[in-house]
N, C-alpha and C positions, 0 to 999 in steps of 0.2 A: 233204515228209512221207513219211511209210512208206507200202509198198504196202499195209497193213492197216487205216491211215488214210483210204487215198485216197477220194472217194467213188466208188458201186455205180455210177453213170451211162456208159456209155460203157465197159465191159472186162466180163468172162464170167468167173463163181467160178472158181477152180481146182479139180479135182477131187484134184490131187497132195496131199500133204502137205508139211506147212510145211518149206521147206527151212533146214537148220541154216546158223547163222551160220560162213561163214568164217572160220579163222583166217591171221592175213596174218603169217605168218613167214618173216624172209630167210633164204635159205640157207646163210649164211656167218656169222652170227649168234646168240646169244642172244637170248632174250624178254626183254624188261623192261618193266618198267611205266609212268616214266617220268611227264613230266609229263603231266597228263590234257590243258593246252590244247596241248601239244605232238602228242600223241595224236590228237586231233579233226583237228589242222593236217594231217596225214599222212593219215587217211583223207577229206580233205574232197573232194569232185568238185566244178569249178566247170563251169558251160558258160560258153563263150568267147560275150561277146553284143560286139564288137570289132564287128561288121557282120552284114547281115543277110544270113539263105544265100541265095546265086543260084541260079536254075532250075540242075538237073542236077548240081548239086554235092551233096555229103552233109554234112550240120552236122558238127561237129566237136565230142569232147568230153573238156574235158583237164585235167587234174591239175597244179598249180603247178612240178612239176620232171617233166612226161610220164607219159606211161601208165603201161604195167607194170602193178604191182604195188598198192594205196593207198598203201602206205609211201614208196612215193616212187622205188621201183626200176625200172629201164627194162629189160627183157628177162629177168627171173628174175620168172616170175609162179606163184603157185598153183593148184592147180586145183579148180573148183568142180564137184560130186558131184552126179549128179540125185537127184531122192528116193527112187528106187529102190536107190540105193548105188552105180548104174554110172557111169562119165563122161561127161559132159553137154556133153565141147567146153573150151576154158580158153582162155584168153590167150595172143595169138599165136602161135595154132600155122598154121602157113601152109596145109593142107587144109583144104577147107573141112569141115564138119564140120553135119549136121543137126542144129539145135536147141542148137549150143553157140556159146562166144563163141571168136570170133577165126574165124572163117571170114572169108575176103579175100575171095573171090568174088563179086561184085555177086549179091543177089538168095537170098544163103544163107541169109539171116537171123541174120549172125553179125558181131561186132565185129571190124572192120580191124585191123591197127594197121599205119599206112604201104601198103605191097606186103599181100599176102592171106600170113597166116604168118609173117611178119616182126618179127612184138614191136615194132616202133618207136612212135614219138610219129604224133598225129595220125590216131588211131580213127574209121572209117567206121561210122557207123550205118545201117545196108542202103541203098539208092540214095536218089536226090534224091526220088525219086516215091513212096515206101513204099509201092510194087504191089506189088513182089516179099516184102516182107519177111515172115517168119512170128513175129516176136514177140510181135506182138499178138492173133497167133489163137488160136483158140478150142481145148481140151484135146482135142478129138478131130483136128485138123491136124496131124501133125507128133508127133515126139517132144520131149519138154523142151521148154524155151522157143522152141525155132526152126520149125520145122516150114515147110511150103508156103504155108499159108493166105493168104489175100489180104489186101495188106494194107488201111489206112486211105482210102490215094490222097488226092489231093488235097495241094496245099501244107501241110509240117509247121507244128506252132504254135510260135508265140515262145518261144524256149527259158528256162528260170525265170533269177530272177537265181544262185541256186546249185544245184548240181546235188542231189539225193537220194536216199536208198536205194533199190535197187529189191526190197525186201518185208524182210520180220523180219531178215532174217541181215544188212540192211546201217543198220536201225536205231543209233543213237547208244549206243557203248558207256555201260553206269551210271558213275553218278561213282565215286570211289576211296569207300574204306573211311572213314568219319568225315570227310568233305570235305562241300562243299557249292557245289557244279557247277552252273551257270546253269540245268541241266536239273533236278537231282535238284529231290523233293520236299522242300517244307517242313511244319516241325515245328508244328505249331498247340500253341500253350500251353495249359495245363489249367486245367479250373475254379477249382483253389485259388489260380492263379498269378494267376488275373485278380481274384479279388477280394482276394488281397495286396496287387495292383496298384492297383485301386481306392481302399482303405482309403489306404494308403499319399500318393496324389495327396489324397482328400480333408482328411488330415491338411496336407498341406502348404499346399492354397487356405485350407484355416483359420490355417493361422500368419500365412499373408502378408495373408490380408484383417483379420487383427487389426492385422496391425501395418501394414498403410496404414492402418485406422480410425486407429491411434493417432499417426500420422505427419499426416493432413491435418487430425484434429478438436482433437488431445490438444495437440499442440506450439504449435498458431496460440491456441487458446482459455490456454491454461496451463495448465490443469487437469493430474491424475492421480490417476485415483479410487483407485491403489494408494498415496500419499503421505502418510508421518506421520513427525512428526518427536522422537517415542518420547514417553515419560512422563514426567514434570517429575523432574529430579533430586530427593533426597533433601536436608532442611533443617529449621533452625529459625527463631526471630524472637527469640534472645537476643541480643544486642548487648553492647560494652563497656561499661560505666558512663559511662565517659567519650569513649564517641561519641558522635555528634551525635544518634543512633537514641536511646542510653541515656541524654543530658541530658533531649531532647525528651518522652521517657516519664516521668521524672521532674515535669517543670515543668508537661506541658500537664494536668493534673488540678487545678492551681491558678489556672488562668487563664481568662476569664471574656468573657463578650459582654454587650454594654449594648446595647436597643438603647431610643430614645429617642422619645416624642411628645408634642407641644404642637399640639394643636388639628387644620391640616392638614398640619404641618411635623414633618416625621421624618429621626431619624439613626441611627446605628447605630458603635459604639466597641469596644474593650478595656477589659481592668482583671485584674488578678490578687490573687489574697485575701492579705491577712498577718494577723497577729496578731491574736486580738480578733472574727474574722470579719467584720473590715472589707473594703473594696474600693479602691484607688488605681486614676483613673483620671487623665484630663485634663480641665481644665474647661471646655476646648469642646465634650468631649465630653457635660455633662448641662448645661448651659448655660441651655438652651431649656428644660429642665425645673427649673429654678429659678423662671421664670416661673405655676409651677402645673398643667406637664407631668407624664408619667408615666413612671417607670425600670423596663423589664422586663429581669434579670438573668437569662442562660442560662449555666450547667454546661456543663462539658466533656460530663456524663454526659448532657447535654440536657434534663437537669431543669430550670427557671423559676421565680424567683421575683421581686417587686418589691421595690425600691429605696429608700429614701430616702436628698436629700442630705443630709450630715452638715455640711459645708463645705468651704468654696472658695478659692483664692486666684488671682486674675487673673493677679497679675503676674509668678507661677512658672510658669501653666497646667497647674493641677493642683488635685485634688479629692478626697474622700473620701464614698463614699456606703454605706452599711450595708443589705446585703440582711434580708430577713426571717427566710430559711433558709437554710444550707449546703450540707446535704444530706453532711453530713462531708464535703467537701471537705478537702483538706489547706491549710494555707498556707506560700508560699513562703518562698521562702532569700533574706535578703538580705546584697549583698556589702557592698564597700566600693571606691565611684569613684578614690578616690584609688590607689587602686594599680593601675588600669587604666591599658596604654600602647600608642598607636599601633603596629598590628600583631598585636594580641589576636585570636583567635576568638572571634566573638559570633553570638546565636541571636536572631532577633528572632520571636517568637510573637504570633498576635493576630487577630481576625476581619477580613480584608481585603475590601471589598465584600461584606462576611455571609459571609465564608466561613469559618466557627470553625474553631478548633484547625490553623490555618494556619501553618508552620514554614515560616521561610526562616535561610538562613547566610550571614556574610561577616565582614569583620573589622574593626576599630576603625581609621578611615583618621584622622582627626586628633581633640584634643582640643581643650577651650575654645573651638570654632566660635562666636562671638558670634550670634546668631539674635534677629529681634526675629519673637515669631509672632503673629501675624492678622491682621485685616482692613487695609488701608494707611491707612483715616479711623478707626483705633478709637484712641478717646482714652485708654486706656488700655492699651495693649499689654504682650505678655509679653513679658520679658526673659531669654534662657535662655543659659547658657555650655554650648554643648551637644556629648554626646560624635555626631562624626560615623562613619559609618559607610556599608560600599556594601551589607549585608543589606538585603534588599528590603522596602519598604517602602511600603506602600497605605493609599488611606483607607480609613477601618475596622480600621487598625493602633492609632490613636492610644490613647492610655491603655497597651496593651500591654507585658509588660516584653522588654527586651534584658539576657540571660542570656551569664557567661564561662563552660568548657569544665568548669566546678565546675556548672553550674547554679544559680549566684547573681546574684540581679540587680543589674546593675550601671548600667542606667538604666531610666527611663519612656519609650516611645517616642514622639515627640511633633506633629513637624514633618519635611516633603521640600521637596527644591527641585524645581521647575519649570520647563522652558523657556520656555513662557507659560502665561496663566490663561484658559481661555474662559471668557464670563459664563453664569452660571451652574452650570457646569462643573467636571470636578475630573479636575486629570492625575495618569498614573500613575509609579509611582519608575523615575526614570533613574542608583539607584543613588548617592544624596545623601539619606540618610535622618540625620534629629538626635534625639536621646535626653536626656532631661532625667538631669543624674548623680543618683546614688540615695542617697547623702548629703544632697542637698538635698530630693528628695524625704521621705528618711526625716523629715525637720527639720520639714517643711511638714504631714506626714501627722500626724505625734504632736502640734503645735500644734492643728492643727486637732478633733483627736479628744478633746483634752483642754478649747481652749478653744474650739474653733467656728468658730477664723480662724487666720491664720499672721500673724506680722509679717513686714514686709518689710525688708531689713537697708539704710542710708543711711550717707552720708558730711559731707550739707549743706551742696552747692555747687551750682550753676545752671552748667548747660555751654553753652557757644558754639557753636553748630549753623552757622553759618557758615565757623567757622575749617577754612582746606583744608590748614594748614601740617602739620610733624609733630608726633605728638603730640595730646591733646586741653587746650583752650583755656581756662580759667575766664572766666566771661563778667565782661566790665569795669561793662555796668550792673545794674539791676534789671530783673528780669523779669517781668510779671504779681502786682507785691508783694510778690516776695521777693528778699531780699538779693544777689548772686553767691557771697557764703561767708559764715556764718550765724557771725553771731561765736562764739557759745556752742558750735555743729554739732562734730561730731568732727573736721573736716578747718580749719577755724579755729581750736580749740586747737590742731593740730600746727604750725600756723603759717601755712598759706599763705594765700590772697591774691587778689583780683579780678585777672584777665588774668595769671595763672600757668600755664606751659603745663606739663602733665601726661605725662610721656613712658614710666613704665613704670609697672608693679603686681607686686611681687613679682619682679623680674626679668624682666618679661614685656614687652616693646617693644607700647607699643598702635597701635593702626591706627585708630581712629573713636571715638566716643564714645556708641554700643553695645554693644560691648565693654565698657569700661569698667563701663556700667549692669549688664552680664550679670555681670559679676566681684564686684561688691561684693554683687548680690542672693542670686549662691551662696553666700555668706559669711553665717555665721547671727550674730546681731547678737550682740557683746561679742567680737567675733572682731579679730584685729590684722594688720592689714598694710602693707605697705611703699610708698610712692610717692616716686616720684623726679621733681622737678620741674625747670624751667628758670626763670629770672627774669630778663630781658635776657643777659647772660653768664653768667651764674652758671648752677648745677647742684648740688639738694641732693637728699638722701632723706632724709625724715620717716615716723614711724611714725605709723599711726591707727585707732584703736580704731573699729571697726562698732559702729553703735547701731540700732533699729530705728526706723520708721519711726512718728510720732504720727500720730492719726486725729485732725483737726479738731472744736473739742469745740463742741456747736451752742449758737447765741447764743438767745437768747428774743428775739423782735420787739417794739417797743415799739408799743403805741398809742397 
């Protein structure tokens, strides 16, 4: 520390004035400036603490390259000025000299260096015993620093670890100009810098604590309350005529829900209006209401009204029932089956488990599917050549029409197949749905509306339900009272014969004698077709007129 530093304990004010700082310039030299830790290194004094001083010796006190000068010079020293302006003594000058440094002399109170005068390495600080010295005495001892005064006595103290100025002039030069020197002062920043500062950090703990919120809550949950996925484009709901959008808007105004009840037992069907503001439906569909049940008829528009049946025919499974009111309904388009063919697009519409106005699509997978439909013990089953199809198909379809890409019916939707049946139960379509053709329908519907029944179209022959051969069998005896082939029947005049085997119809190879039932009853009676038979070797084809079917005329009972 500086002598101005030190504490007051132990040394006497000075009365002198502050003596100016030395300037430590070589003789042979320019000033310069230099680097400042270059600078410090040149004026640093260290004390040598190497060992400790022994009695009667004098500590030692030395410079990295010797006395001299600070700069680091050995024998060219400067000379330090008393406060009065006169000379105070200098560096090794070998006289001793009161109150100046470099007196040899034991006892003068001046700095050795080597020999007394000598400038060498190796400066004496007054004797081992600092009796003699006058350094530290007091301003009326002596002149300048040296003087007589007595000195401390007693063993010196442990010399510091680096040596230090002794008063203002040997203080640590300032740093350079715009540097910033382990010494100089630091700059304290200003109020507006700290709440830049502040503002600044705040902003940034708020970004990052948003976006850890948004990184541990937002990312794990899924959420992001900033997320939309904009406004529904812009559209309409006109369709082509002839999509499946523009058939189904056309037809489903004309097609219809039944649904049905006799007592505790309820059902629920299809039907679409034609001409007349009649209703085609199927006749297992009001069935149970032929019994003295009741037909409640619901609108596409979901208007209601009741039914009555008009007529029935079992063995087509199809029906005619006549609502009360229409409610202008329109009625639909009817085609023509015959010119439908395997590969068609078709629409099948229809209440499926009450679900009105139900639209489903697929396409015409085969034709003349021979179908016998209902119950397995019902003594009189229906017999349908029906067009198959994979459009889906559920109960609560039935009656329904199946529409081509015209929007004409081209059948009644009637019957599915099944995997199995559970009791009581009812499976849904696996895509095997059957359509009564609408030809036949049409035939069945205008019979009926006109005379209350349909005929059924015959040939009058009894078939062999046993025969596994090819072909279907005319049976060899009588059956239940009737003939095998009815001499007068339509299939006895073209000629044929008990135990005739039956192998085509129209060019049509049959497979069962189901088939065959469902071919002839599509055929409206007076209608002519072709059978080709077998007769041991032989093989003909005969032509034969369809007649319809006679209703047994009732006997009177005798008493």
């Amino acid at each position: 520390m500086t002598d101005e530093t030190r504490p007051d304990e132990g040394r006497t004010p000075s009365d002198l004035p502050e003596p100016q700082r030395p300037d430590f310039l070589p003789a042979d030299e320019q000033r310069t400036t230099g680097d400042p830790q270059d600078r410090a290194q040149t004026e640093q004094l260290v004390w040598s603490s190497a060992a400790e001083p022994q009695p009667g010796s004098r500590p030692t006190f030395e410079s990295p390259s010797g006395w001299g000068d600070p700069s680091g010079r050995s024998g060219d020293t400067a000379i330090f000025s008393s406060p009065d302006g006169g000379p105070r003594g200098g560096y090794g000058s070998g006289a001793p000299s009161p109150g100046g440094y470099g007196s040899g002399a034991p006892g003068s109170g001046g700095y050795s260096s080597g020999a007394p005068g000598s400038g060498g390495s190796g400066q004496v600080y007054g004797d081992a015993s600092f009796g003699d010295s006058g350094f530290f005495s007091g301003p009326g001892n002596g002149s300048g620093h040296g003087g007589s005064g007595a000195g401390f006595g007693g063993p010196p103290p442990p010399p510091p670890g680096q040596a230090l100025g002794l008063g203002a002039g040997w203080a640590p030069p300032p740093p350079p100009s715009g540097g910033g020197g382990a010494g100089g002062a630091r700059r304290t920043p200003g109020t507006g810098v700290l709440v830049v500062l502040a503002i600044v950090i705040a902003l940034v703990a708020s970004t990052l604590g948003s976006v850890g919120t948004y990184l541990l809550t937002g990312s794990r949950s899924g959420t992001d309350p900033s997320f939309s996925l904009g406004p529904a484009p812009a559209g309409n709901t006109v369709r082509a005529p002839d999509s499946v959008a523009g058939v189904a808007s056309r037809v489903l105004p004309s097609v219809v829900s039944l649904e049905v009840e006799s007592g505790a037992d309820g059902g629920t069907g299809s039907g679409f209006l034609i001409k007349g503001g009649y209703v085609v439906t199927n006749n297992h569909v009001v069935a149970m209401a032929a019994q003295g049940g009741e037909i409640q008829i619901v609108f596409n528009n979901r208007k209601s009204t009741t039914g009555r049946i008009v007529g029935t025919d079992p063995g087509s499974d199809l029906a005619v029932v006549k609502p009360e009111e229409t409610f202008g309904t329109p009625e639909i388009t009817l085609g023509n089956s015959d010119e439908v063919v395997v590969g068609d697009p078709v629409i099948a519409i229809g209440s499926p488990l009450g679900l009105s106005g139900t639209v489903t699509t697929g396409i015409v997978s085969s034709l003349n599917r021979p179908v016998r439909a209902g119950e397995a013990n019902d003594p009189d089953p229906a017999f349908i050549s029906a067009i198959q199809t994979d459009a889906a198909i559920n109960p609560g379809n039935s009656g329904g029409p199946l529409v081509n890409a015209r929007g004409e019916v081209v059948g009644v939707n009637s019957a599915i197949a099944t995997l199995s049946r559970a009791v009581n139960g009812q499976s849904g379509s696996i895509g095997l749905g059957f359509a009564i053709p609408v030809n036949q329908a049409r035939r069945v519907a205008e019979e009926i509306v006109t005379t209350g029944k349909a005929r059924r179209s015959r040939i009058g022959v009894v078939l062999d339900q046993s025969f596994r051969g090819e072909g279907i069998r005319i049976a060899s005896q009588p059956s239940e009272g009737r003939q095998p082939v009815e001499p007068n029947g339509p299939a006895g005049k073209a000629g044929l014969k008990a135990g005739d085997v039956i192998v085509e119809m129209d060019g049509l190879k049959l497979q069962d004698g189901d088939e065959l039932i469902a071919l002839i009853r599509s055929k409206a009676p007076g209608s002519k077709i072709n059978l080709t038979y077998k007769r041991g070797s032989q093989e003909k084809t005969v032509t034969v007129t369809v007649e319809a079917e006679t209703e047994p005329t009732p006997t009177p009972t005798r008493s």
